[in-house]
C-alpha positions as CSV (number, residue, x, y, z in Angstrom):
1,X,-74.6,-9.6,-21.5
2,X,-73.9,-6.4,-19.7
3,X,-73.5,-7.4,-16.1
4,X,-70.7,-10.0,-16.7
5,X,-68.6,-7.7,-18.7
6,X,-69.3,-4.8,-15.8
7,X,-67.7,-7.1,-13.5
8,X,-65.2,-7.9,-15.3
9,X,-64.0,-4.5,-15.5
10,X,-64.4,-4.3,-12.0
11,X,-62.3,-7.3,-11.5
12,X,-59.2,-5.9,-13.7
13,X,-59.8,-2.7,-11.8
14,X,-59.0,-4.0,-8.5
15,X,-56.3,-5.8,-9.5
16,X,-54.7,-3.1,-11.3
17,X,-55.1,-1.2,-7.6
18,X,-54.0,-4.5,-5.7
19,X,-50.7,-4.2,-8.0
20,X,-50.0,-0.3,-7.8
21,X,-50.3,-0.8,-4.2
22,X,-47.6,-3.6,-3.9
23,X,-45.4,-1.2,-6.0
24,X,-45.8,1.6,-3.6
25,X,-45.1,-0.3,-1.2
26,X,-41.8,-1.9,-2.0
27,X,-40.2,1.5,-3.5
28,X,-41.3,2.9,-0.2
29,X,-39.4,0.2,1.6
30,X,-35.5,0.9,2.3
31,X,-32.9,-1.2,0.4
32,X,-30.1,-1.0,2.4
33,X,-29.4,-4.4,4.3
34,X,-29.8,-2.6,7.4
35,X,-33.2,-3.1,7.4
36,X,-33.6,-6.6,7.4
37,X,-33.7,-8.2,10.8
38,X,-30.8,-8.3,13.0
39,X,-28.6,-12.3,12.7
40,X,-30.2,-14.6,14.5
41,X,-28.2,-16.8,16.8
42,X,-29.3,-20.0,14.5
43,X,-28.2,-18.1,11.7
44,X,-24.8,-17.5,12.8
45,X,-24.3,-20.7,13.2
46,X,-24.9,-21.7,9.9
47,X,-23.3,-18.9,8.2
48,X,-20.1,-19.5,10.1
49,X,-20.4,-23.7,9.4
50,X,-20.9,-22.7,5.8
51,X,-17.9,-20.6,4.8
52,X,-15.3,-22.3,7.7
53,X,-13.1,-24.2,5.8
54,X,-13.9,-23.3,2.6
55,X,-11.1,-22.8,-0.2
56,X,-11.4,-19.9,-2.8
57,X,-9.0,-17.5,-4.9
58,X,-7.9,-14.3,-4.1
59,X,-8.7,-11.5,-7.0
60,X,-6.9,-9.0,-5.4
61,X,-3.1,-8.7,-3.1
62,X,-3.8,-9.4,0.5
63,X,-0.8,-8.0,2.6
64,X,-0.1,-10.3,5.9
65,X,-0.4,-8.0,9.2
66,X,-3.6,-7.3,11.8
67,X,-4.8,-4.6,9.0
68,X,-5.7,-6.6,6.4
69,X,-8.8,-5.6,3.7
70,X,-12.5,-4.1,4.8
71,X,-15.0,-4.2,2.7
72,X,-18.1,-1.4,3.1
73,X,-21.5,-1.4,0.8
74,X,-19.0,-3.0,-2.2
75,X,-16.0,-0.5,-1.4
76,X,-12.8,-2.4,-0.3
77,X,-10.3,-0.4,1.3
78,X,-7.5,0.5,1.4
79,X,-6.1,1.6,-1.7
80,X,-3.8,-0.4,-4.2
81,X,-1.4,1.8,-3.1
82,X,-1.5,1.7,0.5
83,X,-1.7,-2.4,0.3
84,X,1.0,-2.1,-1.8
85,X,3.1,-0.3,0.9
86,X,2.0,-2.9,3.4
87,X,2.8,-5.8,1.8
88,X,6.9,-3.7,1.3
89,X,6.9,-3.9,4.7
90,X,4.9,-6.7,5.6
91,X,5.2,-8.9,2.7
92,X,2.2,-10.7,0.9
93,X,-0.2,-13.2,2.8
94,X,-1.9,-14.0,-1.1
95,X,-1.3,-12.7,-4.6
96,X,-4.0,-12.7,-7.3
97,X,-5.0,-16.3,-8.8
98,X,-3.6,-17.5,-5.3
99,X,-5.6,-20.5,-3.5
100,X,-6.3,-19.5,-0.2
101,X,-8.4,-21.4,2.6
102,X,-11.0,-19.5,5.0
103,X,-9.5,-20.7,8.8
104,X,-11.7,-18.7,10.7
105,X,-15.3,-16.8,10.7
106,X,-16.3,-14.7,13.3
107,X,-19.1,-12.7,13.4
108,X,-19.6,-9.6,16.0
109,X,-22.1,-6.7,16.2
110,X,-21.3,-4.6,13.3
111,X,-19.1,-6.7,11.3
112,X,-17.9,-10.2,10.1
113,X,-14.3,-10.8,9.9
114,X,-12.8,-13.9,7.9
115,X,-9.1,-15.4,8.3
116,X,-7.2,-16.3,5.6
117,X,-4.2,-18.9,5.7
118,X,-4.5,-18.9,9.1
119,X,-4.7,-15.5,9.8
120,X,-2.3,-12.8,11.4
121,X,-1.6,-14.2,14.5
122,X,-0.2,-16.7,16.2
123,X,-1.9,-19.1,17.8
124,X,-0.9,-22.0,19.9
125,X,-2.8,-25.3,20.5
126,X,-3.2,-27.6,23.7
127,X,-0.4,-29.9,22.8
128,X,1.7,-27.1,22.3
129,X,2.3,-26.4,25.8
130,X,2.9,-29.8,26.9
131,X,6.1,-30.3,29.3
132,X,7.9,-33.0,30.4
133,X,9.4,-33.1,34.3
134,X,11.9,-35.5,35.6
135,X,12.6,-35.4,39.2
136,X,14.8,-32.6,39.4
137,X,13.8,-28.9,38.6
138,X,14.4,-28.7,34.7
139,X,11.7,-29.6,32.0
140,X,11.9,-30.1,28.5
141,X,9.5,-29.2,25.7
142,X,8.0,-31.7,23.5
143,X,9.7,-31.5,20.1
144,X,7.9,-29.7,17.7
145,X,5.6,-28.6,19.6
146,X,7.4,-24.5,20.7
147,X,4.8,-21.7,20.2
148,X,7.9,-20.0,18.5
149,X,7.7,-22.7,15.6
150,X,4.5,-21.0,14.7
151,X,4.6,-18.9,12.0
152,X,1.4,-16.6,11.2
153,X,1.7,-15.4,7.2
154,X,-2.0,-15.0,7.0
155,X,-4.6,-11.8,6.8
156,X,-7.8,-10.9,7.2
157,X,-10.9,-9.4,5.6
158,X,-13.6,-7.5,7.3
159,X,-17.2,-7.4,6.1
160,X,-18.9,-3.9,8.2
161,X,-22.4,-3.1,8.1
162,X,-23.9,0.2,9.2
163,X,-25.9,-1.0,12.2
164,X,-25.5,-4.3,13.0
165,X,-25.0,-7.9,11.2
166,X,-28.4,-8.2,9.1
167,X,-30.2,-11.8,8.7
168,X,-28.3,-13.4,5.5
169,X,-27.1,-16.7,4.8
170,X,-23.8,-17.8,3.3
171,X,-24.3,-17.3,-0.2
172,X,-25.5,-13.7,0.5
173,X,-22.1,-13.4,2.2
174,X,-19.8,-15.0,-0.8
175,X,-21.7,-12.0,-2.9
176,X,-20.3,-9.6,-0.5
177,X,-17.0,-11.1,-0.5
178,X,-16.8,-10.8,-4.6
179,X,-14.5,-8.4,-4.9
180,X,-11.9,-9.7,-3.2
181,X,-12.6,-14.1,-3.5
182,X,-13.3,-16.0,-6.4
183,X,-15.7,-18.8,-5.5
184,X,-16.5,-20.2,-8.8
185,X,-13.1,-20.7,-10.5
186,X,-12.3,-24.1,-10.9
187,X,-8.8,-23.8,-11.8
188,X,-5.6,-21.5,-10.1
189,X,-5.2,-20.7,-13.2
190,X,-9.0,-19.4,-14.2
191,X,-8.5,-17.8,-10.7
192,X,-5.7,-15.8,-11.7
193,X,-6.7,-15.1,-15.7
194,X,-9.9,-13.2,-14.0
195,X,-7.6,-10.9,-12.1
196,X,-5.3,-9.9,-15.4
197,X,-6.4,-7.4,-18.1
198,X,-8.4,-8.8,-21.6
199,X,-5.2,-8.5,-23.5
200,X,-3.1,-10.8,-21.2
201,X,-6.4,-13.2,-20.3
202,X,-6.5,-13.8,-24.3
203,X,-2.9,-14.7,-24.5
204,X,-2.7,-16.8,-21.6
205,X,-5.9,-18.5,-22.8
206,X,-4.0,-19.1,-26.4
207,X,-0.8,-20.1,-24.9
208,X,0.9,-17.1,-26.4
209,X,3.9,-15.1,-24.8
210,X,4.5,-11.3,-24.7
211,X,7.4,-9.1,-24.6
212,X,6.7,-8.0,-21.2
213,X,5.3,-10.7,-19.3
214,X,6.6,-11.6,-15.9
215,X,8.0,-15.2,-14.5
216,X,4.1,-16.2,-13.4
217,X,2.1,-15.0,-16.6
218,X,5.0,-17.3,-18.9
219,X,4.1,-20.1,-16.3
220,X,0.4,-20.3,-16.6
221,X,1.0,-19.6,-20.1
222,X,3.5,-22.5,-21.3
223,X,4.0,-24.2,-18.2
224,X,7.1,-25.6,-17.4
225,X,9.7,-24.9,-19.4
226,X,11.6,-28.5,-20.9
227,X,15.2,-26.5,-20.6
228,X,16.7,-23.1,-18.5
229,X,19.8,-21.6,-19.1
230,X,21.7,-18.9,-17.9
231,X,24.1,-16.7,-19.6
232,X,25.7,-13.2,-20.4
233,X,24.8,-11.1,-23.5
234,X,27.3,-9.4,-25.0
235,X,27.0,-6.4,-23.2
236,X,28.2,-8.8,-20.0
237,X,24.6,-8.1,-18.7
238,X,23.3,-11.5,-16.9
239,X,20.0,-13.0,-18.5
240,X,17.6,-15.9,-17.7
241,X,16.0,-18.1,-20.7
242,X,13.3,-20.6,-21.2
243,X,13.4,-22.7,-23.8
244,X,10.0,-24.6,-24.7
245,X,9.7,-27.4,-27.4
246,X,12.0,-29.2,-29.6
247,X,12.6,-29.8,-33.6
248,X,11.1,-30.6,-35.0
249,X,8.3,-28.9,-33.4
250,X,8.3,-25.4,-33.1
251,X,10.9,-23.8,-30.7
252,X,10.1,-20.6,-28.1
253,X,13.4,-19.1,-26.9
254,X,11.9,-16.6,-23.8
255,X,15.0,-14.2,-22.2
256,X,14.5,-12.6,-18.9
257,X,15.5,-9.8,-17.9
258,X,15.0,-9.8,-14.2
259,X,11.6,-10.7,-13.5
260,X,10.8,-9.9,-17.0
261,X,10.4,-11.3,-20.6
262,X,12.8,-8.8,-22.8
263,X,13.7,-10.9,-26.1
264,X,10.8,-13.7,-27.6
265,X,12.3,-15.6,-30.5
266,X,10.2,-17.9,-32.2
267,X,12.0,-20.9,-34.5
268,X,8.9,-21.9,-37.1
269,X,8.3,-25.2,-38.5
270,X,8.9,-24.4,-42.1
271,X,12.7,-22.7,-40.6
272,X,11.6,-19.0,-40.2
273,X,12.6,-17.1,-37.5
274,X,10.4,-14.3,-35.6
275,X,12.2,-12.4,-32.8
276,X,10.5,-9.6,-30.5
277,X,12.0,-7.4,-28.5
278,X,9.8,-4.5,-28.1
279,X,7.5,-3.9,-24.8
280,X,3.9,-5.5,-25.7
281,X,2.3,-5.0,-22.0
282,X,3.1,-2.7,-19.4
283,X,3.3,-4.3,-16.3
284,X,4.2,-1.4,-13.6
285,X,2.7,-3.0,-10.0
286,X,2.2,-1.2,-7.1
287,X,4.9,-3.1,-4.8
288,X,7.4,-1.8,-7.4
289,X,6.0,2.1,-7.5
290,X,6.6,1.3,-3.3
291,X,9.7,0.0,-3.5
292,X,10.9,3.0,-6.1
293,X,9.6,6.1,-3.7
294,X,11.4,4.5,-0.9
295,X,14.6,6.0,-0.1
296,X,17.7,4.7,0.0
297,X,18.8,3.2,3.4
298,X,22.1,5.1,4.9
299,X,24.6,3.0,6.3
300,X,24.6,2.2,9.5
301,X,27.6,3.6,11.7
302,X,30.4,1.5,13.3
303,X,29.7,0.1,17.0
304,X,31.0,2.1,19.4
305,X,31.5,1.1,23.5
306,X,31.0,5.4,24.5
307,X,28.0,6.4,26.2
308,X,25.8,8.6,24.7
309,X,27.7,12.3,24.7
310,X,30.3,11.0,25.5
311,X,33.7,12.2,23.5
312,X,36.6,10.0,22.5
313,X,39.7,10.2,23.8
314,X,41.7,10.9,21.3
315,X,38.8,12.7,18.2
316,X,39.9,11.5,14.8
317,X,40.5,13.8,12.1
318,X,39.8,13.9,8.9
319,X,43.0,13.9,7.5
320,X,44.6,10.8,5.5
321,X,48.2,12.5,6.8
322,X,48.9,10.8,10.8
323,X,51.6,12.7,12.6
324,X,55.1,10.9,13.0
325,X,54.9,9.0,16.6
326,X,58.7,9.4,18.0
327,X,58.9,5.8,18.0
328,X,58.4,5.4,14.6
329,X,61.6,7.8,14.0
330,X,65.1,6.6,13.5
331,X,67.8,8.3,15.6
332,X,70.6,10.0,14.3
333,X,73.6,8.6,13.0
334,X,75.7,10.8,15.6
335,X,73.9,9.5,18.6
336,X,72.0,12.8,19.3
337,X,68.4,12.4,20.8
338,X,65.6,12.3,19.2
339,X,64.4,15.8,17.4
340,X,60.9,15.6,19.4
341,X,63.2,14.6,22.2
342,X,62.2,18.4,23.7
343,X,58.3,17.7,24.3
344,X,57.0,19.5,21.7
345,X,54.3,17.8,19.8
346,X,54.7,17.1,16.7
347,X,51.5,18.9,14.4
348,X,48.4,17.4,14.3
349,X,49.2,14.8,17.4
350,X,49.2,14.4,21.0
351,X,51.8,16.4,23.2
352,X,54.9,13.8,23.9
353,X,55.9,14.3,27.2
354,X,60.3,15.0,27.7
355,X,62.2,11.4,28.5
356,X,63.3,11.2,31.8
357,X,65.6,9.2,33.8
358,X,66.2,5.9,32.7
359,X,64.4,3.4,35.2
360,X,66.6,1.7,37.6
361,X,65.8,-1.9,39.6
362,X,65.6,-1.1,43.0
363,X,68.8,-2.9,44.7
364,X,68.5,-5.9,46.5
């Protein structure tokens, strides 16, 4: 009885060691992703076949533009605030809750880079460069088919690695791309609850409307409004509402101010009436931080046919007074010339220059 219980001690003892070993080992092991084996050609292949094509949802505000978003070890740059200054000047390529489609995948050394919508440049295709020829000199364009009818409004997002492009398949890829797409949302407007904070998820979720909400958020909340009218207060200030339902159902009447919901007045079932008019979310973005730090632009300055340095002729002055112009002068009633008739100028104008002979036709 006491040699098969010594080996099975022995037997849990190198087990034990098999396991502590395995654990050494894999702590020992690096974790970054440069470690794995550098993309294999195969791989590429299929990484680039398995995202091409592929719709998803933007989380976050893609500006249009060469710039677009990187993404480094689960860091997307740049900041809000710098895509929000891009997308002032660029304008946006996809908002949050947006449905976007990936047009192009490429992958290079260091880094894969993903179009969306397709992408930020123009780019022309085969037919597009077909002319026709008669037989003289001239040709003529195929209708339709001008590179300048192209219009690129996508962006871009760039994955970057430390080394080089590690050996991962696609769905080790959409994990990367998490913070910025939303593969799993089934809906726009699942897409775009995910992007909004929990207050504004649960009332979109209930169908409910705040004092605050923009033109989008009453959307995805209500839909469709049945009716739209526009109006003046009595202040004279011009307002937008949105009227949803009908007796004797229950009646939402949703004023906009701008872009914004200012005034929610609810018309019960049983004849109460609830009206709101104080803020319930604060909805400050970005583009409009931008667009309030921008400064004003000055007026630009009248044409003008001088070349640069070049002074007028006669300067303009500031004065609203213009000195009398001899022709604008009555003579007097006693037939006496004119009284700047001796060449002085008058002040504040040109010097007028003495009349002289009157002209006579030269004689036939």
């Amino acid at each position: 009885m006491g040699r098969p219980h010594q080996l099975r001690s022995w037997v849990i003892a190198f087990l034990t060691l098999a396991c502590a070993c395995q654990l050494v080992a894999q702590t020992a092991k690096p974790a970054d992703s440069t470690s794995a084996e550098k993309i294999t050609p195969q791989t590429r292949i299929q990484v680039i076949r398995s995202l091409q094509s592929e719709r998803v949802f933007a989380r976050v505000l893609f500006p249009q533009g060469e710039k677009g978003l990187k993404i480094k070890n689960g860091v997307v740059t740049p900041s809000e605030q710098a895509i929000a200054q891009q997308v002032a000047e660029f304008g946006p390529a996809a908002k949050p809750g947006d449905r976007c489609v990936i047009t192009n995948v490429e992958i290079k050394d260091k880094e894969i880079v993903l179009e969306i919508n397709g992408g930020p440049k123009k780019r022309g295709k085969w037919y597009q460069h077909i002319q026709i020829t008669g037989s003289g000199t001239s040709s003529t364009q195929l209708p339709g088919t001008s590179p300048q009818s192209l219009d690129a409004k996508g962006s871009m997002v760039t994955l970057e690695f430390d080394k080089y492009v590690p050996e991962i398949n696609g769905d080790q890829v959409r994990a990367m791309l998490n913070p910025v797409f939303d593969f799993k949302a089934l809906t726009a407007s699942e897409a775009y609850q995910k992007t909004l904070p929990p207050k504004l998820q649960e009332a979109i979720r209930d169908h409910k409307i705040l004092v605050g909400m923009d033109k989008e958020m009453v959307m995805y909340a209500k839909g469709r409004p049945q009716q739209r009218i526009r109006d003046k207060d009595d202040k004279g200030e011009d307002y937008e509402e949105w009227i949803y339902g009908k007796p004797p159902e229950e009646v939402n009447f949703v004023r906009f101010r701008g872009n914004e919901v200012a005034r929610l007045e609810v018309m019960n079932v049983d004849g109460t009436k609830v009206v709101r008019t104080e803020r319930e979310v604060d909805l400050q973005s970005k583009e409009s931080e931008v667009a309030e730090q921008k400064p004003a632009q000055k007026p630009q300055a009248a044409p003008s046919l001088r070349r640069p340095g070049e002074e007028p002729e006669f300067p303009t002055t500031t004065s609203t007074h213009r000195a009398p112009r001899p022709q604008d002068q009555k003579a007097p009633a006693d037939g006496s010339p004119y009284p700047d008739s001796t060449g002085t100028a008058p002040p504040g104008g040109p010097p007028i220059d003495p009349p002289g002979p009157p002209h006579l036709a030269p004689a036939s």
